[in-house]
Backbone as XML, in Angstrom:
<?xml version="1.0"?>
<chain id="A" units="angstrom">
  <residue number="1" name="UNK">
    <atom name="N" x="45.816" y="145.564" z="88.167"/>
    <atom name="CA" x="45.925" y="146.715" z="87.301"/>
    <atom name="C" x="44.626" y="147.511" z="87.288"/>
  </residue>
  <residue number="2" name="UNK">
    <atom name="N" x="43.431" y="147.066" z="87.131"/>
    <atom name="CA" x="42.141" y="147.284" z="87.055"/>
    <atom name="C" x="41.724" y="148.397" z="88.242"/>
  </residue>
  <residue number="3" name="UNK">
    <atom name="N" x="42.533" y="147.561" z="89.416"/>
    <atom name="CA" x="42.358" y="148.152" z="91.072"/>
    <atom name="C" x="43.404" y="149.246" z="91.025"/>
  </residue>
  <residue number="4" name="UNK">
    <atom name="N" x="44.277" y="149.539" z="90.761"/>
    <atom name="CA" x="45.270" y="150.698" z="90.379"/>
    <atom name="C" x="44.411" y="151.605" z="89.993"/>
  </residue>
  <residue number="5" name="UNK">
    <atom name="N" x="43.989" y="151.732" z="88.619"/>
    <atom name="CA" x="43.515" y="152.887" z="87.953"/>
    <atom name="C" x="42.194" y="152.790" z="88.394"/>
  </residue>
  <residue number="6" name="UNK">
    <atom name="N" x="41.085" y="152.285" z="89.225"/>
    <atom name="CA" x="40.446" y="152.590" z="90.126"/>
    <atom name="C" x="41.029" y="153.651" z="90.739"/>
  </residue>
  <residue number="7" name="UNK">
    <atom name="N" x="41.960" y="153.219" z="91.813"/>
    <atom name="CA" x="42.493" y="153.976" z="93.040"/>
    <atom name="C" x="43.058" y="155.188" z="92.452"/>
  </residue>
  <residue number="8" name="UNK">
    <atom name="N" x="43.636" y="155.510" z="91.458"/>
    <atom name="CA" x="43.972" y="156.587" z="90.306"/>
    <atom name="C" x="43.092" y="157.767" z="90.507"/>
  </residue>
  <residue number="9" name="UNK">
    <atom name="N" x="41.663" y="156.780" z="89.842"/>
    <atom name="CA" x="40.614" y="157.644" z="89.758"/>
    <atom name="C" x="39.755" y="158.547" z="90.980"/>
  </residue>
  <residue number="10" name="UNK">
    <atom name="N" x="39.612" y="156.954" z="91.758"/>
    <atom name="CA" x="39.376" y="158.080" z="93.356"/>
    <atom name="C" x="40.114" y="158.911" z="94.149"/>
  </residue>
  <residue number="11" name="UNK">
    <atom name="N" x="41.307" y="158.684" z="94.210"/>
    <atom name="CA" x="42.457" y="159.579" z="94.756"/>
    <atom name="C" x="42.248" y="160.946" z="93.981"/>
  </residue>
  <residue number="12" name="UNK">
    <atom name="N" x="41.962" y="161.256" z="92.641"/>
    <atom name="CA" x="41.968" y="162.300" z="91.887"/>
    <atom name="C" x="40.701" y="163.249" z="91.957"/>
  </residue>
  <residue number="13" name="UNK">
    <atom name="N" x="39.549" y="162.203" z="92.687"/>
    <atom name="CA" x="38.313" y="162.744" z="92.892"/>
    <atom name="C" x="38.613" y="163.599" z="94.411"/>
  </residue>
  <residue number="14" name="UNK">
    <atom name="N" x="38.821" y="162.342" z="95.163"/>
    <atom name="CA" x="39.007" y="163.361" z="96.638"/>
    <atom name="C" x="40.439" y="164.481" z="96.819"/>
  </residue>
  <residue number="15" name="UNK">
    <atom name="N" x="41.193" y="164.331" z="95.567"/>
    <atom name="CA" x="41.807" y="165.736" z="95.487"/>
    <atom name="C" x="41.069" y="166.791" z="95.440"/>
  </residue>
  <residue number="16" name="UNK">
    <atom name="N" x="40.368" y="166.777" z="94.025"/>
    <atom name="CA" x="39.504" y="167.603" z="93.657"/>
    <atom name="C" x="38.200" y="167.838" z="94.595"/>
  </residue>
  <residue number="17" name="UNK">
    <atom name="N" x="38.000" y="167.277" z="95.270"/>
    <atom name="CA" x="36.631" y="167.465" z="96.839"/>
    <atom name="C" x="37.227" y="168.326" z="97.631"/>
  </residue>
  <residue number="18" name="UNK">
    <atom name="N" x="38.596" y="168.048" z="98.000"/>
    <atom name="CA" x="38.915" y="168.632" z="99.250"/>
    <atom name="C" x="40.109" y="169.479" z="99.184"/>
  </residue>
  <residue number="19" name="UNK">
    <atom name="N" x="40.083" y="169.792" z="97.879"/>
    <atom name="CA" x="41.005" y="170.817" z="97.426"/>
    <atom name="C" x="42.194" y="171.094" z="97.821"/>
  </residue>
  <residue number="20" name="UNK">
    <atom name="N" x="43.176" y="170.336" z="97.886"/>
    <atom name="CA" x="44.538" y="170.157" z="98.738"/>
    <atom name="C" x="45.527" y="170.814" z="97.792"/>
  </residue>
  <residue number="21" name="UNK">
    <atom name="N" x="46.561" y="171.352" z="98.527"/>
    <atom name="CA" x="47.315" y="172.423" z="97.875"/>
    <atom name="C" x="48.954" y="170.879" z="98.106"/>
  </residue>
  <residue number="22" name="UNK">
    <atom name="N" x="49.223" y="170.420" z="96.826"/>
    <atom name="CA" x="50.238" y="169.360" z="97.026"/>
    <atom name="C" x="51.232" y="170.260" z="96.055"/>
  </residue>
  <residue number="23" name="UNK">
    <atom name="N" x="52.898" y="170.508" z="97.382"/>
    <atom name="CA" x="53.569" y="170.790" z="97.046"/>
    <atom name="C" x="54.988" y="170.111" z="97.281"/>
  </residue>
  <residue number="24" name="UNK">
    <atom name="N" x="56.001" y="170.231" z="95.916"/>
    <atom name="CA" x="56.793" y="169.689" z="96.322"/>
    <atom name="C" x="56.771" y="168.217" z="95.428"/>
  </residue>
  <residue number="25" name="UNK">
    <atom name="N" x="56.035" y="167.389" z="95.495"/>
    <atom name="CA" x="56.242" y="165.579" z="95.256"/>
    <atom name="C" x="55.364" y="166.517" z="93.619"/>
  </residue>
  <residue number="26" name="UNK">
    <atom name="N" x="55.694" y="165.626" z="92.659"/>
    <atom name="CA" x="55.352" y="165.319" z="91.037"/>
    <atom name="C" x="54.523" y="164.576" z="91.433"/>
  </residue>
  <residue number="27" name="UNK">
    <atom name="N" x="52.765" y="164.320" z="90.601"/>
    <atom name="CA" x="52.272" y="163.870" z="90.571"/>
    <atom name="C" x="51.958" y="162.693" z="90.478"/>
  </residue>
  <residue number="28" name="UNK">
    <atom name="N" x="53.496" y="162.166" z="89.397"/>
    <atom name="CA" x="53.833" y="160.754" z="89.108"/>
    <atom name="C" x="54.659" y="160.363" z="90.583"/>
  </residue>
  <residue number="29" name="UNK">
    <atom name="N" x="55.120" y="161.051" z="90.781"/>
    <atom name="CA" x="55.752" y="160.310" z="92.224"/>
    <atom name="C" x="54.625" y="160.170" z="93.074"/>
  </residue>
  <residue number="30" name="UNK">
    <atom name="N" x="53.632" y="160.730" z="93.307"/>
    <atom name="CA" x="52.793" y="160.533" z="94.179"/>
    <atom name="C" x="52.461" y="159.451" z="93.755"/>
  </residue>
  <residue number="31" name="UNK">
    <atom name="N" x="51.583" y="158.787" z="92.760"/>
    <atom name="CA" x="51.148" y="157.524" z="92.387"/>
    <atom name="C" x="52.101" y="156.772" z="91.864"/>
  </residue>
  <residue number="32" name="UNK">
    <atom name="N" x="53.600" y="156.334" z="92.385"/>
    <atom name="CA" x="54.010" y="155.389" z="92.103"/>
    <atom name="C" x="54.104" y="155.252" z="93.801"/>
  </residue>
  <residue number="33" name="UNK">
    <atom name="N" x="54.154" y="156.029" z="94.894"/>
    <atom name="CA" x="54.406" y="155.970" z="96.228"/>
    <atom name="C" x="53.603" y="155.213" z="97.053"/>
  </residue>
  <residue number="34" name="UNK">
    <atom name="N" x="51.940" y="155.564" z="96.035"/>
    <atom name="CA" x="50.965" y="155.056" z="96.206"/>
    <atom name="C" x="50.647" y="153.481" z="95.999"/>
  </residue>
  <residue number="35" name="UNK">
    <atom name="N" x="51.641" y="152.930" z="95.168"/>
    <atom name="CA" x="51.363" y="152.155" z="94.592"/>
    <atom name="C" x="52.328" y="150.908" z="95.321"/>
  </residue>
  <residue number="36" name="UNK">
    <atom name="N" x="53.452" y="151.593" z="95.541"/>
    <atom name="CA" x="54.596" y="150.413" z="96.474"/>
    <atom name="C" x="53.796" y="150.910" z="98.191"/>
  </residue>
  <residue number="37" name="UNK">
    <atom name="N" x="52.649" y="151.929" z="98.308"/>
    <atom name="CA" x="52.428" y="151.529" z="99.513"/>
    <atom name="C" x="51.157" y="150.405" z="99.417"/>
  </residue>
  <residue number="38" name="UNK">
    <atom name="N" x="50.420" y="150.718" z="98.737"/>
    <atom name="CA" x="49.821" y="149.695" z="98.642"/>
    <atom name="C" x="50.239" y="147.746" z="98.316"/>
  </residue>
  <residue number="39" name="UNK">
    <atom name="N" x="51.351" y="147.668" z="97.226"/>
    <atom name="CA" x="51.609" y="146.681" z="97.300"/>
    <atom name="C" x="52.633" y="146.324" z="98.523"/>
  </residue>
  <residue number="40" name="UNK">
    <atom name="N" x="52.991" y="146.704" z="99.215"/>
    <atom name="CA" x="53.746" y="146.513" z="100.734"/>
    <atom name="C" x="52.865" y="146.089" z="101.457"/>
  </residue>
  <residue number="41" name="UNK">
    <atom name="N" x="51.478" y="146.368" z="101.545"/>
    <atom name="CA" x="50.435" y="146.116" z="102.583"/>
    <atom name="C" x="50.218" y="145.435" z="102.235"/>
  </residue>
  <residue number="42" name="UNK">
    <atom name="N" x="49.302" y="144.666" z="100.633"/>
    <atom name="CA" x="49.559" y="143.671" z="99.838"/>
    <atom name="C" x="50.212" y="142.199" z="100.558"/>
  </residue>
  <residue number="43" name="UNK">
    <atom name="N" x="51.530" y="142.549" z="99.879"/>
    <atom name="CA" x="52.359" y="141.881" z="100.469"/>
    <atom name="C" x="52.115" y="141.074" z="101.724"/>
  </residue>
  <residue number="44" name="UNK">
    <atom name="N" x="51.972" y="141.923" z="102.685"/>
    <atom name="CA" x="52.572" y="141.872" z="104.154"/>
    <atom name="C" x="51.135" y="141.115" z="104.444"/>
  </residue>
  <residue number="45" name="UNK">
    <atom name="N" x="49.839" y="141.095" z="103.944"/>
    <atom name="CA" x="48.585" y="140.653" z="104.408"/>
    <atom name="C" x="48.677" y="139.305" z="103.864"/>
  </residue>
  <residue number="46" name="UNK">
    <atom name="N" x="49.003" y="139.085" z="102.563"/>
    <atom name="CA" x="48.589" y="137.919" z="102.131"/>
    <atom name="C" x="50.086" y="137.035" z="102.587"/>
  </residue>
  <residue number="47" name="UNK">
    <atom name="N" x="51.027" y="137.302" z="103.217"/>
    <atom name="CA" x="51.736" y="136.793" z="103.904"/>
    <atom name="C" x="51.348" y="136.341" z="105.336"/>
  </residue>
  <residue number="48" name="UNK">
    <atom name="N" x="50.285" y="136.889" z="105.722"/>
    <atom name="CA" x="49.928" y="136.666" z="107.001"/>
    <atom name="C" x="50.423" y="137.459" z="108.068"/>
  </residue>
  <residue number="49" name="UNK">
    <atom name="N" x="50.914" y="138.680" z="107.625"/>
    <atom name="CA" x="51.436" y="139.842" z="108.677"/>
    <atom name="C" x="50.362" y="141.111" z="108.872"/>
  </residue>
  <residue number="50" name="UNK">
    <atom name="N" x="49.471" y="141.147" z="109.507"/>
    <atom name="CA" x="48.796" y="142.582" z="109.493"/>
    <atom name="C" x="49.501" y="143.226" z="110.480"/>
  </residue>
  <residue number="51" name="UNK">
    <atom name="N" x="50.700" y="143.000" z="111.181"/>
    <atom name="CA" x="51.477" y="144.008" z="111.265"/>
    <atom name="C" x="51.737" y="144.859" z="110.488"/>
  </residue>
  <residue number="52" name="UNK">
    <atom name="N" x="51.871" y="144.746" z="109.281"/>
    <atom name="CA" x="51.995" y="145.705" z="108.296"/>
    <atom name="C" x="51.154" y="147.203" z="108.176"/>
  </residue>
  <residue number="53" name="UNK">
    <atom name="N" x="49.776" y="146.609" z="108.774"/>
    <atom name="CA" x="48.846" y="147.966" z="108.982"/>
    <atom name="C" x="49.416" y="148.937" z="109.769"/>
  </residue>
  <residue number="54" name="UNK">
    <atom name="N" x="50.275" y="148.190" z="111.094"/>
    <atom name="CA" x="50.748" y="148.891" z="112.362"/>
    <atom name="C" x="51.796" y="149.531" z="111.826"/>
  </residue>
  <residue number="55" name="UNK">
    <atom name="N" x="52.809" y="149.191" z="110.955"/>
    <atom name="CA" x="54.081" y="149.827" z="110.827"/>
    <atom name="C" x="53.492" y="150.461" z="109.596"/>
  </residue>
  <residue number="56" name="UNK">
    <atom name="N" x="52.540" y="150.639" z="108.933"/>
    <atom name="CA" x="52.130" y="151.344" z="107.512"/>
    <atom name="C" x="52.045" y="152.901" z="108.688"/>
  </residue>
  <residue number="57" name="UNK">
    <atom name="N" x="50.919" y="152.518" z="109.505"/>
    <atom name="CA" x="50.510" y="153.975" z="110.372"/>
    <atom name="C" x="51.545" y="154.478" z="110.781"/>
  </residue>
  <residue number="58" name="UNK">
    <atom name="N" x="51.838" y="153.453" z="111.380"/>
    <atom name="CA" x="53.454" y="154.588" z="112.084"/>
    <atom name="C" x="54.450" y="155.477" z="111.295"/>
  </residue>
  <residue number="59" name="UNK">
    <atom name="N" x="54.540" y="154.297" z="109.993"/>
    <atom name="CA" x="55.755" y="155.152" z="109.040"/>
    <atom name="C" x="55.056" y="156.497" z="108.725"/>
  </residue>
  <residue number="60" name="UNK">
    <atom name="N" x="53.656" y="156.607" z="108.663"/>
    <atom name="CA" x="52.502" y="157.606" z="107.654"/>
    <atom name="C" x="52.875" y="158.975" z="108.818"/>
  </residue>
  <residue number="61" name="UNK">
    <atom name="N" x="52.143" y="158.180" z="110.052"/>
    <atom name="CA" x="52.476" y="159.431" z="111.248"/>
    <atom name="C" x="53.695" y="160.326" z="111.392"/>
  </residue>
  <residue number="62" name="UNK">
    <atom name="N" x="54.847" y="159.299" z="111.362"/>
    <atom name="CA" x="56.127" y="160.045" z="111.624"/>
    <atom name="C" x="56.562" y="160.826" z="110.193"/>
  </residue>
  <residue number="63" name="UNK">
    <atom name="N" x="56.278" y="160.582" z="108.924"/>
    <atom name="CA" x="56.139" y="161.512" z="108.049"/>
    <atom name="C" x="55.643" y="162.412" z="108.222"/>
  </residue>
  <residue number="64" name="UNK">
    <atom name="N" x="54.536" y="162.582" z="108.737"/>
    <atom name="CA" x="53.381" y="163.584" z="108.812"/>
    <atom name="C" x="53.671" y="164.568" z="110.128"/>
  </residue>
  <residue number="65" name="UNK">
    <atom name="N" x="54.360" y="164.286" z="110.979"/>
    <atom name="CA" x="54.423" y="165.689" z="112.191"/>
    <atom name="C" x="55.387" y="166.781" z="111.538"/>
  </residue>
  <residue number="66" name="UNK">
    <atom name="N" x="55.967" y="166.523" z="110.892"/>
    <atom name="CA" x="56.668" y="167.947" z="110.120"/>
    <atom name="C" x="56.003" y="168.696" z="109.420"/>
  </residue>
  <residue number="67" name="UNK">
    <atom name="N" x="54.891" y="168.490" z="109.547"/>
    <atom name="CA" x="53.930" y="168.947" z="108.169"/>
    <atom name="C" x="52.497" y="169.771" z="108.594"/>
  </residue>
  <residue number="68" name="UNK">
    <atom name="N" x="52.094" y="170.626" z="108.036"/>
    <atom name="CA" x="51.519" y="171.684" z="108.913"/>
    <atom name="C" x="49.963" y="171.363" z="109.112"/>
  </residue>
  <residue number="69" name="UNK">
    <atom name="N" x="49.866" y="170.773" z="110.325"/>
    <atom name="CA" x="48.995" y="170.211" z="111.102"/>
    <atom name="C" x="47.428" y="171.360" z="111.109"/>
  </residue>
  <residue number="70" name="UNK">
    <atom name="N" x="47.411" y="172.390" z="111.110"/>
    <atom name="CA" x="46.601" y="173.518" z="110.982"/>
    <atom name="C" x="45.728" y="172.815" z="110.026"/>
  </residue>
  <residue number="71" name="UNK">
    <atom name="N" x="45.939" y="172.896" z="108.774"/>
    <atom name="CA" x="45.493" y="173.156" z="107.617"/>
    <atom name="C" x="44.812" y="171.716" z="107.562"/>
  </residue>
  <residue number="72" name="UNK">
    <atom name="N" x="43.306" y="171.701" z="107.768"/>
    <atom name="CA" x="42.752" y="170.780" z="108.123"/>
    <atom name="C" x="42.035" y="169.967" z="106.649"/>
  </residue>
  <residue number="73" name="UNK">
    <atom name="N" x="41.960" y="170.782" z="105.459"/>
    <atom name="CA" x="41.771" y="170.087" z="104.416"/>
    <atom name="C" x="42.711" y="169.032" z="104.381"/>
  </residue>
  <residue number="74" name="UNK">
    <atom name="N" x="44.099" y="169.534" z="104.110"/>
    <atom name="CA" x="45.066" y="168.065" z="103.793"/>
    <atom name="C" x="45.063" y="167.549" z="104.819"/>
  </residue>
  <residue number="75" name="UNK">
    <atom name="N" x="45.303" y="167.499" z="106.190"/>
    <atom name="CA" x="44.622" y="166.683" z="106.838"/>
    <atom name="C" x="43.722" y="165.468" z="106.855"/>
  </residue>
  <residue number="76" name="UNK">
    <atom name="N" x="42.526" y="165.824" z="106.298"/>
    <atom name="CA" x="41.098" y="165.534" z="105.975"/>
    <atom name="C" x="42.055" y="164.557" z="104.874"/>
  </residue>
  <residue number="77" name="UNK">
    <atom name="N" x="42.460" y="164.787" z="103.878"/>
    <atom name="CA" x="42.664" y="164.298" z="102.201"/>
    <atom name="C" x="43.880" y="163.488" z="102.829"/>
  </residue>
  <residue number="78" name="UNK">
    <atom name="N" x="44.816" y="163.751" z="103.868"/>
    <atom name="CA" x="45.586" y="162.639" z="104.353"/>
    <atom name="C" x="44.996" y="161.252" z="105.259"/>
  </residue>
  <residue number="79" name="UNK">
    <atom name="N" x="44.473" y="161.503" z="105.614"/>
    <atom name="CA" x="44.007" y="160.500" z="106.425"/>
    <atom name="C" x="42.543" y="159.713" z="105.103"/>
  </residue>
  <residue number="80" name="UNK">
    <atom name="N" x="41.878" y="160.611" z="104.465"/>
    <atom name="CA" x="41.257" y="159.779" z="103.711"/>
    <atom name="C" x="41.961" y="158.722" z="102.657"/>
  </residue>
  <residue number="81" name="UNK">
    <atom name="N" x="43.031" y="159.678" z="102.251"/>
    <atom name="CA" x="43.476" y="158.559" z="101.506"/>
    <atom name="C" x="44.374" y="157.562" z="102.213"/>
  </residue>
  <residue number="82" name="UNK">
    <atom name="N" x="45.029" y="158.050" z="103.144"/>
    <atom name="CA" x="45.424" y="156.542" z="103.351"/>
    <atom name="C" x="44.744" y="155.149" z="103.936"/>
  </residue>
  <residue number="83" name="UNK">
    <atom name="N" x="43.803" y="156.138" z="104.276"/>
    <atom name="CA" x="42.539" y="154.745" z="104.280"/>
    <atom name="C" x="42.141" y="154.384" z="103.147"/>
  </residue>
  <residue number="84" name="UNK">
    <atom name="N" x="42.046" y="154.839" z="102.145"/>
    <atom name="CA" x="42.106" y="154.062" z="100.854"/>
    <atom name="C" x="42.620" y="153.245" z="100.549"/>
  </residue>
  <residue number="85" name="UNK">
    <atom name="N" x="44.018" y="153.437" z="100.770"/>
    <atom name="CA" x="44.973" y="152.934" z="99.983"/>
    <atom name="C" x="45.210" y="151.200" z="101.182"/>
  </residue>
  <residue number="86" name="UNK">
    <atom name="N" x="44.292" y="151.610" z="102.459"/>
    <atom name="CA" x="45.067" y="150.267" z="102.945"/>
    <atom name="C" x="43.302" y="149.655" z="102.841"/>
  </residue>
  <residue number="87" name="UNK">
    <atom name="N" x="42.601" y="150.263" z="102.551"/>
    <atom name="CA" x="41.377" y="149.169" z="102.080"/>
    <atom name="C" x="41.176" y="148.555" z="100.387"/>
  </residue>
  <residue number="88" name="UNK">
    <atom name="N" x="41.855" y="149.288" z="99.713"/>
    <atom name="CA" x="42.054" y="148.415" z="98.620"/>
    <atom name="C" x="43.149" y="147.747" z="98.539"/>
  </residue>
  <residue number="89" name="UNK">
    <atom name="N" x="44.194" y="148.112" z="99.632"/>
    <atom name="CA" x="45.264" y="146.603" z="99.743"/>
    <atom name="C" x="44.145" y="145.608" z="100.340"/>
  </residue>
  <residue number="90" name="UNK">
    <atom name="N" x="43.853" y="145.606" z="101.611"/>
    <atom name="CA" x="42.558" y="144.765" z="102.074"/>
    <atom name="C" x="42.099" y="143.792" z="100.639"/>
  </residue>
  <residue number="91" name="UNK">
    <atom name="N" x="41.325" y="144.748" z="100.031"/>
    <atom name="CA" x="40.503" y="144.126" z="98.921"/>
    <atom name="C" x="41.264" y="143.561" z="98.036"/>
  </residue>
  <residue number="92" name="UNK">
    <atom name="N" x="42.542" y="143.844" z="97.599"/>
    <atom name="CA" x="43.497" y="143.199" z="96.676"/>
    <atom name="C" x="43.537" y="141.826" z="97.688"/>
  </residue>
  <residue number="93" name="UNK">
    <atom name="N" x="44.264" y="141.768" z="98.985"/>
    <atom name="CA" x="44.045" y="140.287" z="99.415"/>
    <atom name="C" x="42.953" y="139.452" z="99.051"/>
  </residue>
  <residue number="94" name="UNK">
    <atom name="N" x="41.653" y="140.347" z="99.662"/>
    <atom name="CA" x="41.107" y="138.952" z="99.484"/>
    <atom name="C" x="40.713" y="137.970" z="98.214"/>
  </residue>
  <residue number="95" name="UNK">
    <atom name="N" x="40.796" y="139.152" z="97.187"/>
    <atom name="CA" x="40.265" y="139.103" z="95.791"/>
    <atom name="C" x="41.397" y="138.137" z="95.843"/>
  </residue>
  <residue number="96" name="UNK">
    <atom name="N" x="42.411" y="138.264" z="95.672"/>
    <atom name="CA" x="43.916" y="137.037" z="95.709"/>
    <atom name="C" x="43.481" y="135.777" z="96.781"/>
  </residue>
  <residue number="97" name="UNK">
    <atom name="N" x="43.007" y="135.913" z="97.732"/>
    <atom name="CA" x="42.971" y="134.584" z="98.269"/>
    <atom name="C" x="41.582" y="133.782" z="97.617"/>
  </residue>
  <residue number="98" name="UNK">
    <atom name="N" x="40.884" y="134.480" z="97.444"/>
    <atom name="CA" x="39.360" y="133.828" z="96.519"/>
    <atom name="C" x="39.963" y="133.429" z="95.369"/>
  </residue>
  <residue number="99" name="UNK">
    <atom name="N" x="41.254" y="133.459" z="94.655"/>
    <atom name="CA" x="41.240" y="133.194" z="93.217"/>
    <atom name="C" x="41.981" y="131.825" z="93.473"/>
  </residue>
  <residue number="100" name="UNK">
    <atom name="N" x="42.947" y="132.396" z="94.676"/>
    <atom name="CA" x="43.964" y="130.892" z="94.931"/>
    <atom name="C" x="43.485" y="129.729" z="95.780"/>
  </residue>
  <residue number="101" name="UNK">
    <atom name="N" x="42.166" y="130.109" z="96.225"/>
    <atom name="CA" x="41.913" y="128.554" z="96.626"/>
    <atom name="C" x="40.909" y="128.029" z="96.008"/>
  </residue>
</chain>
């Protein structure tokens, strides 16, 4: 929970850095999207699948070619955050495997 509203907070910072024009998705949908992507990666790591990284990118990519590639801020704010979001899944593992053994 702690690591959530972290990720809340930085996601809201590098909005505000890189000034992205988000249209279309509710704000709350964005951070609940955020949140089953992160616990999917979650999931899939402390299961012992980092496949999950591979099919996280792919699903992210094939979302993303419909989407107007020009405009290099969201760009920039896409690719930063989803590196966020799969390094604090990262960090949610290990913090989970340090507690369980």
């Amino acid at each position: 929970m702690t690591g959530e509203l972290i990720a809340g907070l930085a996601f809201h910072i590098l909005k505000k850095r890189l000034g992205t024009n988000q249209s279309g998705v509710s704000r709350w949908e964005s951070v609940l999207k955020g949140i089953l992507e992160r616990g999917t990666l979650l999931v899939g790591l402390l299961a012992g699948f980092p496949h999950v990284l591979t099919a996280y990118g792919a699903l992210k990519i094939s979302t993303r070619l419909s989407e107007n590639q020009k405009n290099r801020m969201s760009n920039t704010y896409f690719l930063t955050g989803n590196l966020l979001s799969i390094l604090l899944a990262m960090v949610y593992a290990v913090i989970i495997n340090k507690l369980v053994k």
